[in-house]
C-alpha positions as CSV (number, residue, x, y, z in Angstrom):
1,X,21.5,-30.1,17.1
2,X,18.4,-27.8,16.4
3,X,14.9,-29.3,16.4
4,X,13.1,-29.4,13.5
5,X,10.0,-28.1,13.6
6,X,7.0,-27.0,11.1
7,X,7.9,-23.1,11.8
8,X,11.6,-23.6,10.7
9,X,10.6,-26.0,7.7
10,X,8.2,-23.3,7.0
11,X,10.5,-20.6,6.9
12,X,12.7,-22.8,4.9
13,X,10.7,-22.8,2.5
14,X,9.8,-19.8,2.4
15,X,13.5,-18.4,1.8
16,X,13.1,-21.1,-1.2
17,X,10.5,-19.7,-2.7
18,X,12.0,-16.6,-2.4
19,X,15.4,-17.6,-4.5
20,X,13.9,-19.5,-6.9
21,X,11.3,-16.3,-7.6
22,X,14.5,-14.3,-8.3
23,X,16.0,-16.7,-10.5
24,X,13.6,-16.8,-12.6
25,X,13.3,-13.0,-12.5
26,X,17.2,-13.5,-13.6
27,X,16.4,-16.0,-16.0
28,X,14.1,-13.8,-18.3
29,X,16.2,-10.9,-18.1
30,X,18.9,-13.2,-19.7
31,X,16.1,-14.0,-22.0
32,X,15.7,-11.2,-23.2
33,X,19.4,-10.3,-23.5
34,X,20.1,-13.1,-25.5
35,X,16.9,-12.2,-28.0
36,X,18.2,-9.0,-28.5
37,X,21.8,-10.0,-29.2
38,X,19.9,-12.7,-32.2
39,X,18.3,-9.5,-33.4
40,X,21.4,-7.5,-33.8
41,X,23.1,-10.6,-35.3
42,X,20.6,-11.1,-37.6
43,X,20.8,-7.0,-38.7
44,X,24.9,-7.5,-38.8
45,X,24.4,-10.5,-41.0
46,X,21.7,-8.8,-43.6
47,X,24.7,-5.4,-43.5
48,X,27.3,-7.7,-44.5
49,X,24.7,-9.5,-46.7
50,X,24.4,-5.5,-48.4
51,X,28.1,-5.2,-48.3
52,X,29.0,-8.1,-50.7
53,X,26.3,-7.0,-52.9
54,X,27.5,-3.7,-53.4
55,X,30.7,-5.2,-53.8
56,X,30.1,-7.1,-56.4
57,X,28.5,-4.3,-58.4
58,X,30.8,-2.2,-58.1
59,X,33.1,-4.7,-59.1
60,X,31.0,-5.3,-62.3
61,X,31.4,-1.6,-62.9
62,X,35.2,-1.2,-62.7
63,X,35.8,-4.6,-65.0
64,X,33.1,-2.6,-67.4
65,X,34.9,0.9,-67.2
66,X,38.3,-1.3,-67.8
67,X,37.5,-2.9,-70.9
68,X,35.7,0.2,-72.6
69,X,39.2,1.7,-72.1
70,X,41.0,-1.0,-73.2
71,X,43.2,-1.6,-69.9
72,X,42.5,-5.4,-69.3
73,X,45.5,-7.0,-69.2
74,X,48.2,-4.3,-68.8
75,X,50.7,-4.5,-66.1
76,X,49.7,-2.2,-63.2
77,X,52.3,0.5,-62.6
């Protein structure tokens, strides 16, 4: 079995240091993913959030163009 000494505990570390250094270099690039995929979420939600709106209107609209013509309530065709 290898001896242990202070230059291989030292280089043992060091290698370490090095990993962890790049995982957290990783870890705030995932960071920063993940923040930008809440951003775009958050845009989807407020265009769907439009969407219904709209909807609706123009829903209000048709039902108001309907019964100025008098065609609530006849069987579609």
């Amino acid at each position: 079995m290898a001896e242990v000494t202070n230059e291989l505990m030292f280089e043992t570390l060091k290698a370490i240091r090095s990993d962890i250094s790049e995982l957290k270099v990783g870890q705030l690039e995932l960071k920063q993913e993940v923040a930008a995929i809440r951003g775009h979420m958050v845009a989807i939600q407020s265009d769907i959030s439009n969407i219904y709106g709209i909807a609706g209107k123009l829903e209000a609209k048709v039902e108001r163009v309907e019964s100025r013509l008098d065609i609530i309530g006849e069987p579609a065709e």
